[in-house]
C-alpha positions in Angstrom: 87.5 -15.3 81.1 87.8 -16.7 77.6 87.1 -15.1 74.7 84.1 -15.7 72.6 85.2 -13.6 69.4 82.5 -12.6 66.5 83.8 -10.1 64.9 85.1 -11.8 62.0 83.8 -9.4 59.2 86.8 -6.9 61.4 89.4 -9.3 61.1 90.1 -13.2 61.4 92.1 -15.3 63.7 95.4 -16.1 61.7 94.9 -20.1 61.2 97.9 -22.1 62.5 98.5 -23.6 59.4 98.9 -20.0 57.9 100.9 -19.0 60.6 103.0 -22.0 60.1 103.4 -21.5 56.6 104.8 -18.0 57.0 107.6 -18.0 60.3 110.3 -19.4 58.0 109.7 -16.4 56.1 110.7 -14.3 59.1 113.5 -16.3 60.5 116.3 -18.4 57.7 114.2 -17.3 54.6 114.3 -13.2 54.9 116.2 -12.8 51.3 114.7 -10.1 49.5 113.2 -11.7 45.9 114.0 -9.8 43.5 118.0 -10.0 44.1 119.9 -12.1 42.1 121.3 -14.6 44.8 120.5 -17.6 45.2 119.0 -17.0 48.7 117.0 -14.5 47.4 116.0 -16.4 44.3 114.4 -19.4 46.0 112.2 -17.0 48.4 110.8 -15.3 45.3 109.8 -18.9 43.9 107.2 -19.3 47.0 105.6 -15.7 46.1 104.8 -17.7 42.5 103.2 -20.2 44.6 101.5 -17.5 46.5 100.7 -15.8 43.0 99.0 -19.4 42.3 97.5 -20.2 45.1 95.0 -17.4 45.3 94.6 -17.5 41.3 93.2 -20.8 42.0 90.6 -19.6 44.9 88.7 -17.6 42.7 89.1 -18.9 39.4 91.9 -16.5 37.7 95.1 -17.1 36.2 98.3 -16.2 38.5 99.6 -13.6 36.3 96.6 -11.4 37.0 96.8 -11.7 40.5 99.1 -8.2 42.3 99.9 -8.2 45.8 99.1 -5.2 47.4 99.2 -4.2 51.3 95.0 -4.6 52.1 91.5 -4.1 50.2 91.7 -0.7 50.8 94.2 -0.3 48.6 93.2 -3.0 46.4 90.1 -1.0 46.0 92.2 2.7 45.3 94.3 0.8 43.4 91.7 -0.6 40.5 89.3 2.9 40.4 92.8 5.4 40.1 93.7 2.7 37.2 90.2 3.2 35.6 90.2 6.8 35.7 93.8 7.2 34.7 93.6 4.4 31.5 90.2 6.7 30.5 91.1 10.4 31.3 88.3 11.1 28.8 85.4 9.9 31.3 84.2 11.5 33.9 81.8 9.8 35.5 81.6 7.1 38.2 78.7 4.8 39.7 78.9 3.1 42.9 76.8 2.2 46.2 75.7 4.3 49.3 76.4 0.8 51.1 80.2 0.4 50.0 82.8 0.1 52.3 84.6 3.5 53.3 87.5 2.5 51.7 85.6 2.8 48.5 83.0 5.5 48.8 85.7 8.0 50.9 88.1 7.8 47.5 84.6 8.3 45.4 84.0 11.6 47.2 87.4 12.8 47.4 87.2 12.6 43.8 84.1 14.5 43.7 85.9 17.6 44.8 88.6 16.9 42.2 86.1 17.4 39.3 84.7 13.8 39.0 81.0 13.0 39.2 79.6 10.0 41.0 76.1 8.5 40.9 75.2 6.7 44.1 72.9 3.9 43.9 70.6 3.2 46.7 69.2 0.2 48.4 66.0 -1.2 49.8 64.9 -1.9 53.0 66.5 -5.4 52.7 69.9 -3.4 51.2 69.2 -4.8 47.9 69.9 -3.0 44.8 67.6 -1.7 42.2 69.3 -3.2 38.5 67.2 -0.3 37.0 68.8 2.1 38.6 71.7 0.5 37.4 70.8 0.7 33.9 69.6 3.9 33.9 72.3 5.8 35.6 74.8 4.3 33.4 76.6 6.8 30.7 78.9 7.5 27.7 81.1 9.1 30.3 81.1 6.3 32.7 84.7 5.1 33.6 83.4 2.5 36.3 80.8 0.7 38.1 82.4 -0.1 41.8 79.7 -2.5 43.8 81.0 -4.6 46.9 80.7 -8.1 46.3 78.6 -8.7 49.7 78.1 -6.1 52.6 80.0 -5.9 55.4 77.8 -4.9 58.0 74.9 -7.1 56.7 76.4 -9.9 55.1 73.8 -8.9 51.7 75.4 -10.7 48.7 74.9 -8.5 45.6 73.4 -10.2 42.1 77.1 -9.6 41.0 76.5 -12.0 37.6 73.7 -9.6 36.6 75.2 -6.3 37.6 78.4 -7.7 35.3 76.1 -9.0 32.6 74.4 -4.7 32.7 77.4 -3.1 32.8 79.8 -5.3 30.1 76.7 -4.8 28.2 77.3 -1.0 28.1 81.7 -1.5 27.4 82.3 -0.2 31.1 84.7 -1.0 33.7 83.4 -2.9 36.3 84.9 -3.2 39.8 83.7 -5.2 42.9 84.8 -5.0 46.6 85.1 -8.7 47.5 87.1 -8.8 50.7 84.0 -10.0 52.6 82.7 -12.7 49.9 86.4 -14.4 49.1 86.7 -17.7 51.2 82.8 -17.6 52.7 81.1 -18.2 48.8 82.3 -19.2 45.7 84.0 -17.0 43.8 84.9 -17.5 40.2 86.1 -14.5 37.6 86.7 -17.1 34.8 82.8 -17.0 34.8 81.9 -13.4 36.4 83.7 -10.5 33.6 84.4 -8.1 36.3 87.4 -6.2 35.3 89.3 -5.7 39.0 88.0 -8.1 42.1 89.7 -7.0 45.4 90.3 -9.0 48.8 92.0 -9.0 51.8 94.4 -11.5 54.0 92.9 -10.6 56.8 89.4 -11.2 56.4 90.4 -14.9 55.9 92.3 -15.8 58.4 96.1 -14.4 57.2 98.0 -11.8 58.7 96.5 -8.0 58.7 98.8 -6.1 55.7 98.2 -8.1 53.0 96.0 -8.1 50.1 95.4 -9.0 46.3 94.0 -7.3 43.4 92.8 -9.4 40.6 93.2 -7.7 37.3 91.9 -9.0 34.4 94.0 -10.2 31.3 93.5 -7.3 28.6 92.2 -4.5 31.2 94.3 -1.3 30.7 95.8 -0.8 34.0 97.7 2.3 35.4 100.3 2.0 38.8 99.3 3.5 42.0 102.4 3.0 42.9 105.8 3.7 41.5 109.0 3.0 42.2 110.9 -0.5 41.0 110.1 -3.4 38.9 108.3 -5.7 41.8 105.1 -7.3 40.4 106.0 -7.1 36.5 105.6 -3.0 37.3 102.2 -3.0 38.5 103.0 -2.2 42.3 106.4 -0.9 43.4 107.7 -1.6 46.8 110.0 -5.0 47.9 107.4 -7.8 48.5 105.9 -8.6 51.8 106.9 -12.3 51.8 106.1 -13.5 54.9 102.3 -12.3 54.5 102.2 -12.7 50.8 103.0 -16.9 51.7 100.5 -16.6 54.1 97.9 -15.2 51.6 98.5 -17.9 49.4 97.8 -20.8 52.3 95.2 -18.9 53.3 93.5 -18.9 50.2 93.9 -22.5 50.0 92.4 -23.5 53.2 89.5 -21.1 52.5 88.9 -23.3 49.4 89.2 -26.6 51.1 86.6 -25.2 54.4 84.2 -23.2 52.2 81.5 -26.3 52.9 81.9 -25.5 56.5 81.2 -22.3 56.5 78.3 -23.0 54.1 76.9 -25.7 56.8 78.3 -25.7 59.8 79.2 -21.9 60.7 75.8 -20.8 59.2 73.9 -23.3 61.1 75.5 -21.6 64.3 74.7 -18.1 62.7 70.9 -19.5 62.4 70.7 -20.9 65.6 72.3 -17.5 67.1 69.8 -15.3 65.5 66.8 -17.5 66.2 67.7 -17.6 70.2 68.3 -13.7 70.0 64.9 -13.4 68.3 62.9 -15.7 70.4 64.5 -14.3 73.7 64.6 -10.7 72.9 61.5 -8.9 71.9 61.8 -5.7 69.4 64.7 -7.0 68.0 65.0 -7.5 64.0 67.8 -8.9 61.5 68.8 -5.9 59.1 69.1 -7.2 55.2 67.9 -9.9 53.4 67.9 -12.9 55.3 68.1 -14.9 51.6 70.3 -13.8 50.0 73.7 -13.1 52.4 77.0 -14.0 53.6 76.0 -17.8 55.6 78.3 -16.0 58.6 76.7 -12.7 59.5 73.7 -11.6 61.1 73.3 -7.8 61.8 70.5 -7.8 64.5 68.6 -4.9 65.7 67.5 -3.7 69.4 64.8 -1.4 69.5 65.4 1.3 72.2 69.1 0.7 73.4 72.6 1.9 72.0 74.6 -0.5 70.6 77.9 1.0 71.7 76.2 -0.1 75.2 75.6 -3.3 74.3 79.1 -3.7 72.9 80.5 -2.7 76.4 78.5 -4.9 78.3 78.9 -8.0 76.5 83.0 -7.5 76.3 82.9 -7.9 80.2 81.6 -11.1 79.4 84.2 -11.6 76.8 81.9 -11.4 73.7 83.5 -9.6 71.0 81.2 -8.1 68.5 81.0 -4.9 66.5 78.1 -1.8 65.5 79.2 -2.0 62.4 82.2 -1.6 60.2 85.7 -1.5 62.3 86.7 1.2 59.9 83.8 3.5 60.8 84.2 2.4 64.4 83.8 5.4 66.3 81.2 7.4 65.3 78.1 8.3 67.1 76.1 8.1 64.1 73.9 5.4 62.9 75.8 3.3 60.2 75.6 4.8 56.5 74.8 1.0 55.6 71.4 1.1 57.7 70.4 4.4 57.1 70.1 4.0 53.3 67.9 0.9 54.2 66.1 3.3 55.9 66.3 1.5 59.6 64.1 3.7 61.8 65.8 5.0 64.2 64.8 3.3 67.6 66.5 -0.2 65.8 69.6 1.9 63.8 71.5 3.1 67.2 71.1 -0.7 68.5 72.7 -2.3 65.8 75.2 -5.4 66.3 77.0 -6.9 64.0 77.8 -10.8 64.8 80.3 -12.7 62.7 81.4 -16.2 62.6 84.0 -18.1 61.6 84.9 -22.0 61.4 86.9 -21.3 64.9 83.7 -20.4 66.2 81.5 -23.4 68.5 78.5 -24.3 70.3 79.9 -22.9 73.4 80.1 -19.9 72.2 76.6 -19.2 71.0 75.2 -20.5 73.9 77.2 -17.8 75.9 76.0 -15.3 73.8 72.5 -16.6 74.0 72.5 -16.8 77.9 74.4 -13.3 78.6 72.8 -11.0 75.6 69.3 -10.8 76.8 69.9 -9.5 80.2 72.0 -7.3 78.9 69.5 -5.2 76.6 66.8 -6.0 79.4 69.2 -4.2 81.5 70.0 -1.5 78.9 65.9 -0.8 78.3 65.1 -0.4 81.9 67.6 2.6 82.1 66.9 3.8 78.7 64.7 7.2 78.9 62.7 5.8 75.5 59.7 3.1 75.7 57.4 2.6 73.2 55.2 5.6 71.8 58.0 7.9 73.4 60.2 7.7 70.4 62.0 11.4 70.4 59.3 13.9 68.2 60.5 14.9 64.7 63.1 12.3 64.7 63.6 11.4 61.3 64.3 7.8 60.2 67.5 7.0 59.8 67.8 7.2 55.6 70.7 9.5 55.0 67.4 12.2 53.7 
């Protein structure tokens, strides 16, 4: 049975060419780069090319580019340097959409005296810029909004959200492990103070990540220890990965038409089959204004952990939601502040492509998926008009 894997928002397929770029790194080359040898020396001259080549994919300047070990800690990394660089404020504003890895460190700091504001969402997961506005205060130490969802592929109006909060002299922070390589992104043009991504996400190795820090931003260590990074993040450099970040990066560059054409095309033509063949099914989000390789699409009356069984016996990888909420019986936190009734909420999937993906596999998809929820309904002790009583939608209220 092969595989037919999308699940790319999880993680990505490590491109030969990446993984090619990286083995010498874990075979002749394992010098450590900050000793004063020779052999050492020339393996900390391809962590400047590293350093260079994801400056380039998103439009910054190499020496505000630090290497760090994923976007979770990208993300950490840029709000514990806000806070600590303004011990004065208070105060900060982010989504009830992020990404755990940014809304779990929001409410751990809740209970250490912080206050957060937590914008909401439509029913297409798009943000209100008034809310925006109006929640921002003299205390606020940062604005933290994900660059586009992961669970719905919703791209954020980051150039105005910038343009409102640089407006007010706040720190603004975005969440872009899911945008990076899939849409152009370009800091020289977008004043966000701290952009985060993630290796993974783009076809590098899992462990690996960047933080883009802008020139003139006060910054504050999250971690300490020796000199690595010009003292920004402490810890002997993870060359191997960090090499494959950089070639990673490039390619994304180089293939960002494709997945503008090609792997959104399949993503269209995925979506339309599942909607034609299935009925109560719906895409969750705005279908305008997203990510061209993720569809999140709905099945009234079935559980998606179900579906998610069924299709991997047919070798269809897909996910419910986010990997790192993977797990939980609840409907996703991203759906219920769009306010996805119920019935649809619990039979969620989450489809994303990549340029590795093919014809092939869509059509497997699109011959195997609609027997399955057929299958799933005629079991399933809910039909229409028997929705449970006093259920309420799934909102987070």
């Amino acid at each position: 049975m092969r595989t037919v894997y999308l699940d790319n928002n999880a993680t990505t397929q490590v491109d030969p060419e990446v993984l090619e770029a990286m083995m010498p790194f874990l075979t002749d080359l394992y010098g450590n780069p900050s000793s004063m040898h020779r052999f050492g020396g020339q393996v900390g001259r391809h962590i400047v090319q590293a350093r260079e080549q994801v400056a380039a994919a998103i439009g910054a300047q190499p020496e505000e580019i630090l290497f760090t070990a994923c976007g979770t800690e990208s993300d950490n990394t840029a709000i514990w340097s806000a806070l600590h660089s303004q011990k004065e404020k208070k105060h900060i504003i982010t989504t009830r959409v992020e990404h755990p890895g940014v809304l779990n460190l929001v409410q751990h700091l809740e209970k250490r005296g912080y206050e957060a504001t937590y914008l909401g969402v439509d029913a297409k997961g798009r943000l209100d810029l008034d809310e925006l506005r109006e929640a921002i205060r003299k205390d606020t130490a940062l604005v933290s909004v994900m660059y586009a969802n992961n669970e719905t592929g919703v791209l954020f109006p980051m150039e105005e959200i910038a343009r409102i909060v640089k407006e007010r002299g706040v720190q603004l922070h975005t969440d872009a492990v899911q945008a990076v390589g899939k849409v152009p992104v370009n800091v020289a043009e977008l004043p966000v103070d701290f952009l985060a991504l993630s290796g993974h996400k783009l076809h590098a190795p899992k462990g690996v990540g960047a933080l883009y820090v802008r020139k003139g931003t006060p910054f504050r260590p999250f971690l300490r220890g020796g000199h690595q990074e010009r003292g920004r993040r402490a810890g002997t450099e993870n060359t191997a990965s960090i090499v494959a970040l950089g070639k990673a990066c490039e390619l994304a560059a180089m293939n960002m038409a494709e997945e503008r054409t090609r792997v959104k095309a399949l993503r269209d033509r995925l979506e339309a089959g599942l909607l034609a063949a299935i009925p109560d099914s719906m895409v969750n989000g705005d279908t305008e204004n997203r990510l061209p390789n993720t569809t999140s699409v709905a099945f009234k009356y079935v559980e998606g952990e179900a579906i998610l069984l069924l299709m991997d016996g047919h070798g269809i990888c897909a996910s419910s939601g986010s990997a790192c909420t993977s797990g939980s019986l609840e409907p996703s936190h991203v759906l219920r502040a769009m306010g996805v009734p119920f019935t649809y909420a619990h039979g969620s999937i989450r489809f994303s492509l990549s340029r590795f993906n093919t014809d092939e596999d869509v059509a497997l998809v699109l011959r195997e998926l609609p027997p399955i929820i057929k299958r799933l309904r005629d079991m399933s002790p809910f039909r229409e008009g028997q929705e449970p009583k006093g259920e309420k939608p799934a909102c987070g209220c």
